[in-house]
RODO-2510 file (C-alpha; in nm, 4 decimals, decimal comma):
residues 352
     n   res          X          Y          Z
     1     x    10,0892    13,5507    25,8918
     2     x     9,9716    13,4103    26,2079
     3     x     9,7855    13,0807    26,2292
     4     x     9,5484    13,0202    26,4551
     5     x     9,3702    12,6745    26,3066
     6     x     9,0012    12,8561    26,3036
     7     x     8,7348    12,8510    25,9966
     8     x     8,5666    13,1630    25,9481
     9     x     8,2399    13,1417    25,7219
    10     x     8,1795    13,4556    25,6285
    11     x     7,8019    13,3365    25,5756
    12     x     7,6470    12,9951    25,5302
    13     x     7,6911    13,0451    25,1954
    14     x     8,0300    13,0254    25,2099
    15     x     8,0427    12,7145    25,3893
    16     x     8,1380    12,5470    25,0671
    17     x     8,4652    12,6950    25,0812
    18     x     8,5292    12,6119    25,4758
    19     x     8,5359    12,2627    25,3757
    20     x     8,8398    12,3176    25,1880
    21     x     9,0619    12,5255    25,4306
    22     x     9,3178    12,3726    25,5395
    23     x     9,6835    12,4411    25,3627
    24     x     9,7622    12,1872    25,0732
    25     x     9,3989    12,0123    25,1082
    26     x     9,2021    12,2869    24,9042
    27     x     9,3086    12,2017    24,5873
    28     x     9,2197    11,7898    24,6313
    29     x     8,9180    11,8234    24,7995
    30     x     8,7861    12,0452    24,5359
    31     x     8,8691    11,8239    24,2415
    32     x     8,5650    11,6449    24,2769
    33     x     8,3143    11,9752    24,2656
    34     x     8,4687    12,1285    23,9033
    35     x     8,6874    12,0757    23,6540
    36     x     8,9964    12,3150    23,5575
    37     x     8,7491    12,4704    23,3183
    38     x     8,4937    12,6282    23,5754
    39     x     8,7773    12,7347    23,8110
    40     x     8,8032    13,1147    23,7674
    41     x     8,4438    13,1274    23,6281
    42     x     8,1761    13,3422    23,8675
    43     x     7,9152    13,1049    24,0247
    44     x     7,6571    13,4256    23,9209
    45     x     7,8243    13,6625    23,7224
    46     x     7,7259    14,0442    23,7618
    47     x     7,7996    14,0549    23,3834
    48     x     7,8861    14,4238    23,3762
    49     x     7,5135    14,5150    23,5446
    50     x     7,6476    14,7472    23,7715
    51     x     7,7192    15,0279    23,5438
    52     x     7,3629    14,9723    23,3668
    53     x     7,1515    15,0366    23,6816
    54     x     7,3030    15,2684    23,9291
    55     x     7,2887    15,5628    23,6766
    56     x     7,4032    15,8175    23,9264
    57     x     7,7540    15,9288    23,9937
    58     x     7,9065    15,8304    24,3274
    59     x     8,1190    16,2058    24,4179
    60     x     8,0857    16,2871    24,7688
    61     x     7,9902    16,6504    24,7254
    62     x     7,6769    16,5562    24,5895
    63     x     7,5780    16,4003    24,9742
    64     x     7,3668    16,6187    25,2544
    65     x     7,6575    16,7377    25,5122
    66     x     7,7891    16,4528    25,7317
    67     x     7,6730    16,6814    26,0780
    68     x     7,2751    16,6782    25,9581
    69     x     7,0195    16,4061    26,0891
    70     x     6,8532    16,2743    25,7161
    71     x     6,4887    16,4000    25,7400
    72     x     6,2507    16,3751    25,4730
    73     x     6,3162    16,6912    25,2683
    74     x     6,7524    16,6608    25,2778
    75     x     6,9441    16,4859    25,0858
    76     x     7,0894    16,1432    25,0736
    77     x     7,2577    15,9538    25,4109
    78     x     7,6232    15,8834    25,2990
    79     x     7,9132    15,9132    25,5432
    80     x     8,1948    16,1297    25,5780
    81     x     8,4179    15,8853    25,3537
    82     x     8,4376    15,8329    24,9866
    83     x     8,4476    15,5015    24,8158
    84     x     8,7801    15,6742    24,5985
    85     x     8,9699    15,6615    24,9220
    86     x     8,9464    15,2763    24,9473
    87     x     9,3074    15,1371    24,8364
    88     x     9,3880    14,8628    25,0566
    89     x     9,4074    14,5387    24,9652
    90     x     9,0882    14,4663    25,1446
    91     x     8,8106    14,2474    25,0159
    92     x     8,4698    14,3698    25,0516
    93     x     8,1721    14,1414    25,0448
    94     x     7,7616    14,2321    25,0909
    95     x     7,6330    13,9263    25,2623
    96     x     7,2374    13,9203    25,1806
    97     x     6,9632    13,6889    25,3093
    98     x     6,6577    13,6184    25,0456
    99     x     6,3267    13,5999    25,1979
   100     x     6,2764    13,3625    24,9226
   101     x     5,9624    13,1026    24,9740
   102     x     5,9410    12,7556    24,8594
   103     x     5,8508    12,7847    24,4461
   104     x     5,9418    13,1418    24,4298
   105     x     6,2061    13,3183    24,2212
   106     x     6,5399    13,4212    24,3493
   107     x     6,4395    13,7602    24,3304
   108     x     6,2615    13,8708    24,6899
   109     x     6,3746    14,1839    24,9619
   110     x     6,6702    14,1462    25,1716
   111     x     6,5796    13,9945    25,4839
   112     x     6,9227    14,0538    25,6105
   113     x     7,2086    14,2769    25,4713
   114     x     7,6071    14,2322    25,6504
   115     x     7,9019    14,3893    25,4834
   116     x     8,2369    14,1619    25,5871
   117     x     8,5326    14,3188    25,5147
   118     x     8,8687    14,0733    25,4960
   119     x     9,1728    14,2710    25,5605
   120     x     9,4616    14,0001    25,4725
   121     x     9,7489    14,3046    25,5326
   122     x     9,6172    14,3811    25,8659
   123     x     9,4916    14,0382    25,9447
   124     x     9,1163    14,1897    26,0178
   125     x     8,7820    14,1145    25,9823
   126     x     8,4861    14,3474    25,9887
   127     x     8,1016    14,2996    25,9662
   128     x     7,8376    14,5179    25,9887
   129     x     7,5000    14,4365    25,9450
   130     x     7,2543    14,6991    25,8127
   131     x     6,8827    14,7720    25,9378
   132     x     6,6228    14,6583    25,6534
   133     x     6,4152    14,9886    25,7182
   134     x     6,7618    15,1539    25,6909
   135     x     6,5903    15,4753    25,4499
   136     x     6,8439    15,5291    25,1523
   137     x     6,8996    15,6754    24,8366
   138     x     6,8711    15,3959    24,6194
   139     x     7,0404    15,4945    24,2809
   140     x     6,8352    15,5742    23,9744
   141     x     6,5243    15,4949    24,2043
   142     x     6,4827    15,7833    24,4674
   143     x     6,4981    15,7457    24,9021
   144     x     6,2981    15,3864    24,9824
   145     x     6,4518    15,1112    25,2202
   146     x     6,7398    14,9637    25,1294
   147     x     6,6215    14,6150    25,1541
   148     x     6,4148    14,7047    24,7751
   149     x     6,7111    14,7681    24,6121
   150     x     6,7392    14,4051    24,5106
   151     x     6,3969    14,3914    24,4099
   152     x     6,3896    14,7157    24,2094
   153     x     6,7511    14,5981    24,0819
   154     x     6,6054    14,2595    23,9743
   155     x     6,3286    14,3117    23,7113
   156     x     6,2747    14,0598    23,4745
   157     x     6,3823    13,8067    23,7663
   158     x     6,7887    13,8600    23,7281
   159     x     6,9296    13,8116    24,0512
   160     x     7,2855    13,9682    23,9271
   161     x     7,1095    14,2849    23,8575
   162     x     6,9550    14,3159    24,1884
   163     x     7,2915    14,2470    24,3430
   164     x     7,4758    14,5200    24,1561
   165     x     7,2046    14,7663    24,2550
   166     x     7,1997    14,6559    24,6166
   167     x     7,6338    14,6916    24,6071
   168     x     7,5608    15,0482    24,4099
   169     x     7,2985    15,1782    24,7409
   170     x     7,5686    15,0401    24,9918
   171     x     7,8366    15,2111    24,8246
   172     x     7,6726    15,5353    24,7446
   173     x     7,5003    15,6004    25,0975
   174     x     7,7773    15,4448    25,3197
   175     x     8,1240    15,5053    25,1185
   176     x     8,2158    15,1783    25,1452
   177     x     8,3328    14,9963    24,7965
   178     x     8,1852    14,6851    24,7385
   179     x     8,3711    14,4084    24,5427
   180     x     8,1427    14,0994    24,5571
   181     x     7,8300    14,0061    24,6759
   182     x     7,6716    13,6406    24,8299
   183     x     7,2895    13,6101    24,8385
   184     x     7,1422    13,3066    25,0458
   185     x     6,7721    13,2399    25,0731
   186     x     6,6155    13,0059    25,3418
   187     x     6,6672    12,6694    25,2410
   188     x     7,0773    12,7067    25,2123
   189     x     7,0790    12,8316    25,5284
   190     x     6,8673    12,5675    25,7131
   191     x     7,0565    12,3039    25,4948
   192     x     7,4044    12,4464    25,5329
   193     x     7,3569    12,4148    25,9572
   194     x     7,2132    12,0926    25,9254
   195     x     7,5376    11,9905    25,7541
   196     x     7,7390    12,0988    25,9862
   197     x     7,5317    11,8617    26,2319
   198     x     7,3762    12,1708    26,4180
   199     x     7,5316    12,4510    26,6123
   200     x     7,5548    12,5517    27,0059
   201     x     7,4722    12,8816    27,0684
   202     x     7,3781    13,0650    27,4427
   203     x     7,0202    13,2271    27,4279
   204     x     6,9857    13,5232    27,6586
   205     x     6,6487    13,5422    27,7284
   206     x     6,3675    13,3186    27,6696
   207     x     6,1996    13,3706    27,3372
   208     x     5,8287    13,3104    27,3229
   209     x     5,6842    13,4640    26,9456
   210     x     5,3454    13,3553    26,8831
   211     x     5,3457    13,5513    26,5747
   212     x     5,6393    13,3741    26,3724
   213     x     5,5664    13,3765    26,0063
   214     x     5,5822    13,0542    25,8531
   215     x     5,6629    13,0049    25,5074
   216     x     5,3318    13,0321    25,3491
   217     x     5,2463    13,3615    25,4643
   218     x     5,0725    13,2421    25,7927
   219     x     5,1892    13,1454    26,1439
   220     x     5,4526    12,9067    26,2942
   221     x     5,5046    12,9861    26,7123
   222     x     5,8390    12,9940    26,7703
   223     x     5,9857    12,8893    27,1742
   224     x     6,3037    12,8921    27,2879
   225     x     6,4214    12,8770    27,6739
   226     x     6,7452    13,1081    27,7932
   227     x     7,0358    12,9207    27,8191
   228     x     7,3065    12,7056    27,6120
   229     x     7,1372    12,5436    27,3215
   230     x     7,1847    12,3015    27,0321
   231     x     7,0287    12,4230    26,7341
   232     x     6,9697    12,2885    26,4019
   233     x     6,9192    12,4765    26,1016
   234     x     6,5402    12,5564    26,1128
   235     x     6,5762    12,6339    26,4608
   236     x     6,8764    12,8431    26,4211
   237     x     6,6512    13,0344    26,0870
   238     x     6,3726    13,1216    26,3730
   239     x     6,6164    13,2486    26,5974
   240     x     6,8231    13,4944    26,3506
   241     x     6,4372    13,5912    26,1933
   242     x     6,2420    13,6518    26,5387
   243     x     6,1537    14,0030    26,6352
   244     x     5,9573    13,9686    26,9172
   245     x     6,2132    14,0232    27,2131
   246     x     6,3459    14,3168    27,0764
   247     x     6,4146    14,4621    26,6958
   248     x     6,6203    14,4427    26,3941
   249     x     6,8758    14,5572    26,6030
   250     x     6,8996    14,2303    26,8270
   251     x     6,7712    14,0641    26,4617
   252     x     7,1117    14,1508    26,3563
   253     x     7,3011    14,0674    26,6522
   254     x     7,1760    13,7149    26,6585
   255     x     7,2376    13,6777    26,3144
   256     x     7,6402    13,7196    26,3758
   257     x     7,6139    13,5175    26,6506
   258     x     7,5049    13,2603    26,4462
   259     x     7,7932    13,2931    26,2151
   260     x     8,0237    13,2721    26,5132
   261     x     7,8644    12,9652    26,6556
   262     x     7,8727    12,8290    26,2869
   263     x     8,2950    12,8824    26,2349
   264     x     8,2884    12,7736    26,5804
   265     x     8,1537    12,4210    26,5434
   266     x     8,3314    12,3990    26,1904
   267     x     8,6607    12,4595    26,4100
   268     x     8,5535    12,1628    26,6697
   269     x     8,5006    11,9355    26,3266
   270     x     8,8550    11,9766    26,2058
   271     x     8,9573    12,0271    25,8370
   272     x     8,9534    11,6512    25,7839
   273     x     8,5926    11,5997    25,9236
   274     x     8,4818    11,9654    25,6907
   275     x     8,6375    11,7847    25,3602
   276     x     8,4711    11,4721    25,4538
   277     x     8,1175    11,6411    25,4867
   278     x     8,1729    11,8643    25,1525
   279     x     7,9988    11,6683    24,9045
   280     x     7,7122    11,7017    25,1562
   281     x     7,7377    12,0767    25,1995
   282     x     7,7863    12,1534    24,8225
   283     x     7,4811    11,9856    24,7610
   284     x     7,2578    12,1541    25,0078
   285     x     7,3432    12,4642    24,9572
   286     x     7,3956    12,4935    24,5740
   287     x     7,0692    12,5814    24,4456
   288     x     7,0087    12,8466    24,7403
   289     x     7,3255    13,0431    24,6567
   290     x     7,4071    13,3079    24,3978
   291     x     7,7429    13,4969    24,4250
   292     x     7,9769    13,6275    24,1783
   293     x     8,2592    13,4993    24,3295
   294     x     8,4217    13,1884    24,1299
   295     x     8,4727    12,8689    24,3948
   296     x     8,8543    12,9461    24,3800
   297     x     8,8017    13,3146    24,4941
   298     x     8,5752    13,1459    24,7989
   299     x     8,8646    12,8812    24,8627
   300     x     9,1093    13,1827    24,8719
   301     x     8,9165    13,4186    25,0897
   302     x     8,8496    13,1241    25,3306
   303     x     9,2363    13,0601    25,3870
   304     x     9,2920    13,3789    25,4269
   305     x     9,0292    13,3903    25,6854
   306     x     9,1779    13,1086    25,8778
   307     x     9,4494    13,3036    25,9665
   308     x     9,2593    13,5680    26,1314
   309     x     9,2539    13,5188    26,5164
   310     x     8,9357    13,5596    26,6771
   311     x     9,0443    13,8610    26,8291
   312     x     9,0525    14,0614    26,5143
   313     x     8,7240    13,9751    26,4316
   314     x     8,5517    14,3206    26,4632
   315     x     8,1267    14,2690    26,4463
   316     x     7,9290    14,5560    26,4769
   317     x     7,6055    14,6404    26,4347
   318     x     7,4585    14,9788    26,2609
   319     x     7,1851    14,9966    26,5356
   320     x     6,9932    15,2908    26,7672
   321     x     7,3956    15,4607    26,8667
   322     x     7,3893    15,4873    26,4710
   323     x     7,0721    15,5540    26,3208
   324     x     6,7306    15,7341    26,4547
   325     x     6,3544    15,6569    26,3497
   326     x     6,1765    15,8739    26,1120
   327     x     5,8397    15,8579    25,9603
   328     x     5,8386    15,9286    25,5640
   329     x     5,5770    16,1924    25,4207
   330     x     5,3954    15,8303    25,3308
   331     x     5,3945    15,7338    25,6931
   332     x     5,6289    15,4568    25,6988
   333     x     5,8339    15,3752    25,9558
   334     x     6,2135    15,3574    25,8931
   335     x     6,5770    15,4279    26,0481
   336     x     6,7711    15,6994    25,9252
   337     x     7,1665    15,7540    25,9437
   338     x     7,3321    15,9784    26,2185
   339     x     7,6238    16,0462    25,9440
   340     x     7,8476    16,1897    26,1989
   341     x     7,8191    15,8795    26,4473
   342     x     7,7902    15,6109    26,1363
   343     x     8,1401    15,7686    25,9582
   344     x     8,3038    15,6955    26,2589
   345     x     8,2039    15,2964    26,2491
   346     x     8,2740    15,3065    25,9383
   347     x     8,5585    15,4698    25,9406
   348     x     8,7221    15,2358    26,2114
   349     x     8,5632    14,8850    26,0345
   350     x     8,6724    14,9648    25,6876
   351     x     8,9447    15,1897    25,6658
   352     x     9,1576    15,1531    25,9433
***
């Protein structure tokens, strides 16, 4: 496989195991954080939930036909694809952000959902980040946005529950299998770019929201000029949360180019300088981070990722070419899929 020396963090979460890439390091730098015991152990374990609350099975000719817009009275939004056909070696992971306040429970809506896809064979990388309002069938539940199905998933405040159902709605309306999932609320992510001293990124327009929710349910202004710009991680939180400019659309988009500006700067540090600050990083973002990968499946994934140049890094967004607004019989507001268009992203990210 080709090298190219880069770090890839497939989300701040996961910079934990970009401190440890780096052939023949891995192993030593993580014998401080566990012992041989904890090694193949999940950090959150799904513990079998997944069966217990999707309750509907996933067969494709159960789905509204792939060439009809969703409106309120048809069926479910899946694609064109079925999770069965899925038999590459591929590693598919749903990356979700926890609007998760100071005090609160890990159990809040998905403020941000990406699938990455790591395609070792094919030395690939996917993402796609889905639209909160995105309006689903959420299994066992009915059609609501799929940024509830962690909520509705998570009753009785278990996190792992949540996930499953969130990786069941994914699956089910976008035939993509899902194999693991990360969640990451606020404070990792501010602490996990802070660790990495800060990251440059290139602002194209001047942001100026005056409506910026702070984290106590009121205001906090946010203002950024256009240009190149150093930004730690609270800075770097406003900019992947704002709305103002545009939508969830550009939401999303900034929110990769965060991760890119984050394996960028982790590639200026250098393995040596990532292994050095991994006490730090572990630290800060340890009690923000559920997964139920084990810290030796996040080591593995992240060597594999080094190897991927940054040309094969596909990032996509599912955005207005992809999805159209629709107003439910309640009179929300939401996106619905344009299965013919979205099968064909799909299609290309995940299965080619």
């Amino acid at each position: 496989m080709k090298s190219t020396h880069s770090v890839l963090p497939i989300w701040l979460s996961l910079l934990l195991s970009i401190a440890f890439v780096g052939s023949g390091t891995a192993v030593l730098a993580f014998g401080y954080l566990t012992a041989q015991a904890v090694w193949n152990r999940p950090l959150n374990p799904l513990e079998l939930a997944a069966a217990g609350v999707a309750d509907v099975e996933l067969e494709l000719d159960q789905l509204a036909p792939p060439e009809v817009l969703l409106q309120d009275e048809i069926g479910p939004t899946p694609t064109l694809i079925p999770t069965s056909e899925f038999k590459t070696e591929r590693t598919n992971i749903l990356l979700m952000g926890i609007d998760r306040r100071p005090g609160q429970p890990f159990v809040s809506r998905t403020d941000s959902m990406m699938i990455v896809s790591i395609d070792p064979q094919n030395e690939r990388i996917s993402m796609l980040s889905l639209p909160r309002d995105l309006y689903v069938i959420i299994p066992g539940r009915g059609r609501d946005r799929i940024n509830t199905a962690f909520v509705y998933g998570s009753a009785g405040n278990n996190p792992a529950n949540g996930a499953a159902l969130a990786m069941s709605t994914v699956e089910y309306n976008l035939g993509v299998h899902i194999d693991h999932y990360v969640l990451v609320d606020f404070a990792a992510f501010i602490n996990g770019i802070n660790a990495l001293g800060g990251i440059d990124i290139y602002v194209p327009v001047t942001i100026n929201d005056t409506m910026f929710p702070d984290m106590n349910y009121g205001y906090d202004p946010f203002y950024i000029e256009a240009g190149q710009r150093h930004m730690d991680g609270e800075t770097a939180l406003k900019y992947a949360r704002t709305r103002y400019t545009d939508s969830d659309f550009g939401r999303a988009g900034r929110q990769q180019q965060i991760l890119l500006a984050a394996r960028q700067k982790a590639l200026s540090l250098g393995v040596g300088e990532m292994i050095r600050r991994a006490p730090t990083i572990y630290r800060q973002v340890e009690q923000g981070v559920r997964t139920d990968l084990s810290l030796q499946e996040l080591i593995s994934l992240a060597q594999i990722a080094a190897e991927v140049p940054r040309e094969s890094i596909q990032n996509e967004v599912l955005d207005q070419r992809y999805v159209s607004g629709h107003r439910t019989e309640q009179g929300a507001s939401v996106q619905v899929m344009n299965n013919q268009a979205a099968a064909e992203l799909i299609r290309r990210l995940f299965y080619e």
